[in-house]
FILUMNU-788361 format. One record per residue: x negated, z, y of N, C-alpha, C in turn. Coordinates in Angstrom, 2 decimals, padded with zeros to 5 digits. Example, Ala and Ser with C-alpha at 12.3 -4.5 7.8 and 13.67 -1.06 7.14 Angstrom:
PT    n.px    n.pz    n.py   ca.px   ca.pz   ca.py    c.px    c.pz    c.py
PT -013.19  007.80 -005.69 -012.30  007.80 -004.50 -013.20  007.80 -003.30
PT -012.85  007.08 -002.25 -013.67  007.14 -001.06 -012.90  007.87  000.03
//
This chain:
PT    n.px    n.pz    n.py   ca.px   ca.pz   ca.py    c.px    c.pz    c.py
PT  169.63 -007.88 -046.96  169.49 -006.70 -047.80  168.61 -007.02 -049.00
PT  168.97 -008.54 -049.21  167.98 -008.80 -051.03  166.67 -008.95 -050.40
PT  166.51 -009.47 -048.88  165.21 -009.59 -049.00  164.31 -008.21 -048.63
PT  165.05 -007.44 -047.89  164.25 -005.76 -047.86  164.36 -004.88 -049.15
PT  165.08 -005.32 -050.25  165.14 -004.41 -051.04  163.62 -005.16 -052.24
PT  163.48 -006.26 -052.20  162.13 -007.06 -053.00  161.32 -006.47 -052.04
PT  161.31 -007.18 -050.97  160.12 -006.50 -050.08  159.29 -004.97 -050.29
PT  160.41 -003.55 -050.27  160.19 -002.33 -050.26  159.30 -002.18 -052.17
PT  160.23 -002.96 -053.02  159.86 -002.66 -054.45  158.59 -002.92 -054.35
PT  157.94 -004.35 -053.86  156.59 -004.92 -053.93  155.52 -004.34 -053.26
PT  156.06 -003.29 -052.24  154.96 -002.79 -051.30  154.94 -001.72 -052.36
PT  156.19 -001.05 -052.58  155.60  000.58 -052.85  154.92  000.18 -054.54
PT  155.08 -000.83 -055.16  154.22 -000.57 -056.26  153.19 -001.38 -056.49
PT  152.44 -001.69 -054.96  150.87 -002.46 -054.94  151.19 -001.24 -054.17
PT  151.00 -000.45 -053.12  151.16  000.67 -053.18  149.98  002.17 -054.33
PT  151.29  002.01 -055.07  150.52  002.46 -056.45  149.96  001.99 -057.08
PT  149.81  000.83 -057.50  148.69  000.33 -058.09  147.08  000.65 -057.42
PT  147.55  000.31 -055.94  146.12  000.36 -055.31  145.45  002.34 -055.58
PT  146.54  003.25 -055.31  146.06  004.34 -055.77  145.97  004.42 -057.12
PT  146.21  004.02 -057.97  146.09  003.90 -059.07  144.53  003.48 -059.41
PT  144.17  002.71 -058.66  142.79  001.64 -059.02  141.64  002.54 -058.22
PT  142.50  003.35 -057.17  141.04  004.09 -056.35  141.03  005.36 -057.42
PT  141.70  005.93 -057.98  142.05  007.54 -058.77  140.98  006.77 -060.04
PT  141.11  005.44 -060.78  140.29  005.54 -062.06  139.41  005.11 -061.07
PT  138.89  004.57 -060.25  137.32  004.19 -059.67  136.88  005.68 -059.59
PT  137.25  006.69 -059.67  137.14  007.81 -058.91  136.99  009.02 -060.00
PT  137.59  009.02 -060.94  138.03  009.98 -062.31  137.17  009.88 -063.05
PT  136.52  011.02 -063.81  135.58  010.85 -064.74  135.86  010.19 -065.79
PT  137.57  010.76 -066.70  138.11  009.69 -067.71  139.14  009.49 -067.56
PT  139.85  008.45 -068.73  140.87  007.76 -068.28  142.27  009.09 -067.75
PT  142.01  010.24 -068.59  142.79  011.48 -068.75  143.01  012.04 -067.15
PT  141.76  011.95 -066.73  141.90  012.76 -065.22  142.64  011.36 -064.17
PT  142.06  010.50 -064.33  143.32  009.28 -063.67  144.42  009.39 -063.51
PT  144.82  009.57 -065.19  146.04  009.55 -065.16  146.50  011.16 -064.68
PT  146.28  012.11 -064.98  146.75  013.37 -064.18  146.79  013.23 -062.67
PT  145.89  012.63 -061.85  145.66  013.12 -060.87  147.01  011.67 -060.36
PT  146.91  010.38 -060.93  148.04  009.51 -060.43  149.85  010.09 -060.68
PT  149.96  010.84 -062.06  150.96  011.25 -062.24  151.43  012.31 -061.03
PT  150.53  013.23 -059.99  150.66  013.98 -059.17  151.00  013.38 -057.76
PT  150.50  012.24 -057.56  150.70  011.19 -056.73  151.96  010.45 -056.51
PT  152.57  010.94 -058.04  153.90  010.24 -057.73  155.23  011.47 -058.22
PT  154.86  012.34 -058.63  155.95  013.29 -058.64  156.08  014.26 -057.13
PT  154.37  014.45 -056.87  154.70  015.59 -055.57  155.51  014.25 -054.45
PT  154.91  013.39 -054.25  156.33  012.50 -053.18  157.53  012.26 -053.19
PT  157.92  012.15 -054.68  159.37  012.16 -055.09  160.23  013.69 -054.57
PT  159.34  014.79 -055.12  159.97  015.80 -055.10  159.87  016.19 -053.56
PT  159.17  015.74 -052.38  159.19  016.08 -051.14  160.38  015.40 -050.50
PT  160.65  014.04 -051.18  161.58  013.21 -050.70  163.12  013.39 -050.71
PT  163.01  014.27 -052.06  164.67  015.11 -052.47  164.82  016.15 -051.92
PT  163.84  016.88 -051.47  164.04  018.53 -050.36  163.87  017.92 -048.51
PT  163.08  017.52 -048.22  163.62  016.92 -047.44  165.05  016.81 -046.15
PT  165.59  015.77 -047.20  166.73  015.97 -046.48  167.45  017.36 -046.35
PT  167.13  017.74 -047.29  168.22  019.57 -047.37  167.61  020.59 -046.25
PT  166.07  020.24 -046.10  165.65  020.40 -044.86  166.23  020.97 -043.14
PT  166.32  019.15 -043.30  166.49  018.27 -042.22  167.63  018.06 -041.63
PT  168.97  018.39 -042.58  170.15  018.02 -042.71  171.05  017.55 -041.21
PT  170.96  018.41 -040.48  171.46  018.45 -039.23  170.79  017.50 -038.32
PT  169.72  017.62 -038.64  168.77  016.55 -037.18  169.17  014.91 -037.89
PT  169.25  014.93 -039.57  169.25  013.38 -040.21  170.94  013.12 -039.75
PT  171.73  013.97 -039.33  173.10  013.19 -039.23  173.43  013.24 -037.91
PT  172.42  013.34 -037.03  172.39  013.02 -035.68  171.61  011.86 -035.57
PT  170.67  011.75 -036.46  169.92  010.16 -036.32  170.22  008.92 -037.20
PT  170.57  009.22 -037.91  171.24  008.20 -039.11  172.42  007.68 -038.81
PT  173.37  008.14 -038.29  174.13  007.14 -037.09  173.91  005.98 -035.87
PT  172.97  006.70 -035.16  172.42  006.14 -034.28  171.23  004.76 -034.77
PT  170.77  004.75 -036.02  169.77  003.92 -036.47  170.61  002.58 -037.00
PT  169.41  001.63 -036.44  169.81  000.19 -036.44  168.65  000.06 -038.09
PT  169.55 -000.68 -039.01  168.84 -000.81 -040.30  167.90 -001.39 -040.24
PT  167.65 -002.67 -039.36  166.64 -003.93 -039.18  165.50 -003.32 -038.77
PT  165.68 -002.26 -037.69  164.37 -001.30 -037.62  163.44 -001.01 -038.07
PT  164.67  000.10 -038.89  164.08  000.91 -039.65  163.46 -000.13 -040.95
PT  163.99 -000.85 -041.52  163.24 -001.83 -042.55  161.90 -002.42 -041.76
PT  161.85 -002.61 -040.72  160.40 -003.27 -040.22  159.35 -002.26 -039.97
PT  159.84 -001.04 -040.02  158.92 -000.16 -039.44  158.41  000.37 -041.02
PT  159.52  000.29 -041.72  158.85  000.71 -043.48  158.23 -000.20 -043.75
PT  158.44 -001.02 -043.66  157.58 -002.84 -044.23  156.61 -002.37 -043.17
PT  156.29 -002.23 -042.42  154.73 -002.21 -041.73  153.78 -001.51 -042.05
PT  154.75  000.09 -042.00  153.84  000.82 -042.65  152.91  000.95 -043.98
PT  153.64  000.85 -044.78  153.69  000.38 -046.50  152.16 -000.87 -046.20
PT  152.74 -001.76 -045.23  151.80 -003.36 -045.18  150.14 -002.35 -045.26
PT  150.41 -001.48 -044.20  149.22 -000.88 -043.71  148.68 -000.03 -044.53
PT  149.26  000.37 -045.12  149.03  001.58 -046.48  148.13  000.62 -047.73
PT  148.88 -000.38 -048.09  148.10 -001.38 -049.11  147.23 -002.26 -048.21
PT  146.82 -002.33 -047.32  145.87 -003.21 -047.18  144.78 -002.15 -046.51
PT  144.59 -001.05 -046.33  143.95  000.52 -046.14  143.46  000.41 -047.64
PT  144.15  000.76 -048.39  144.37  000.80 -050.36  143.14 -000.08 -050.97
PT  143.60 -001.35 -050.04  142.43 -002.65 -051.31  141.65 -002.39 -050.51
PT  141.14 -002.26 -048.96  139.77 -002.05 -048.65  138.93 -001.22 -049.21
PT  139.35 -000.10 -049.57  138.63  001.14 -050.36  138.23  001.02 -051.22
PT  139.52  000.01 -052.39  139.05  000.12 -053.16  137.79 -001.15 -053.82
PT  137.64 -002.01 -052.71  136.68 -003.17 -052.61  135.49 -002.38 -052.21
PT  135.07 -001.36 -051.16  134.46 -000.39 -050.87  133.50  000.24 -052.26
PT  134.59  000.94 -052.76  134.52  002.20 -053.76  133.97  001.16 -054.98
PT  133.95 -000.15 -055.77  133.98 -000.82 -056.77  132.69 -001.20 -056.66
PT  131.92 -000.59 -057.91  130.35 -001.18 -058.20  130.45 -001.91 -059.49
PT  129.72 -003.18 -059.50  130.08 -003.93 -060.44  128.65 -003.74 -061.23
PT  127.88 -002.64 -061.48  126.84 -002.05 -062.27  127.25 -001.00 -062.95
PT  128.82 -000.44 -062.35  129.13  000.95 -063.16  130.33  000.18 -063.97
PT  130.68 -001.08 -064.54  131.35 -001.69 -065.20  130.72 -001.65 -066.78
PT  131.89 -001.23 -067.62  131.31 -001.46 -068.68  132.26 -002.51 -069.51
PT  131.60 -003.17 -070.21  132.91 -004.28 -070.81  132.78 -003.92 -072.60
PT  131.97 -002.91 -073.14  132.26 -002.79 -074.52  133.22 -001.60 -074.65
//
């Protein structure tokens, strides 16, 4: 359990960081970054709490039946695939002529 619960924390916030790093490569200023990352992380939260209220009936026909070890490998994969999708882009997207250091 300690090691899927480090695992999940570390993906989902390189995760965000990596959207984080493509939204300012991407944003005119630091202002629109941050708006457009703050949206990034409330609209998922708030999909994640309706959701289940949704779903209710189909999740307590499957949430019995689910083996945890699974389901943790199949989130750890995905997530894996999500951040390493994330840094390609943003290795992609990064011009080191539109850097300013003053």
């Amino acid at each position: 359990i300690t090691v899927g619960i480090v695992s999940i924390s570390f993906l989902v916030s390189t995760t965000m960081a990596g959207g984080g790093v493509l939204m300012s490569l991407r944003a005119e200023s630091a202002q629109a970054a941050d708006q457009k990352l703050m949206t990034l992380i409330i609209v998922p939260a708030m999909i994640i709490q309706i959701l289940p209220l949704l779903f209710m009936d189909q999740l307590r026909t499957i949430i019995p039946s689910m083996d945890g070890n699974q389901f943790l490998t199949v989130f750890i994969a995905v997530f894996v695939i999500i951040d390493v999708r994330l840094f390609i882009a943003a290795l992609a997207f990064f011009q080191r002529s539109r850097m300013y250091l003053d």
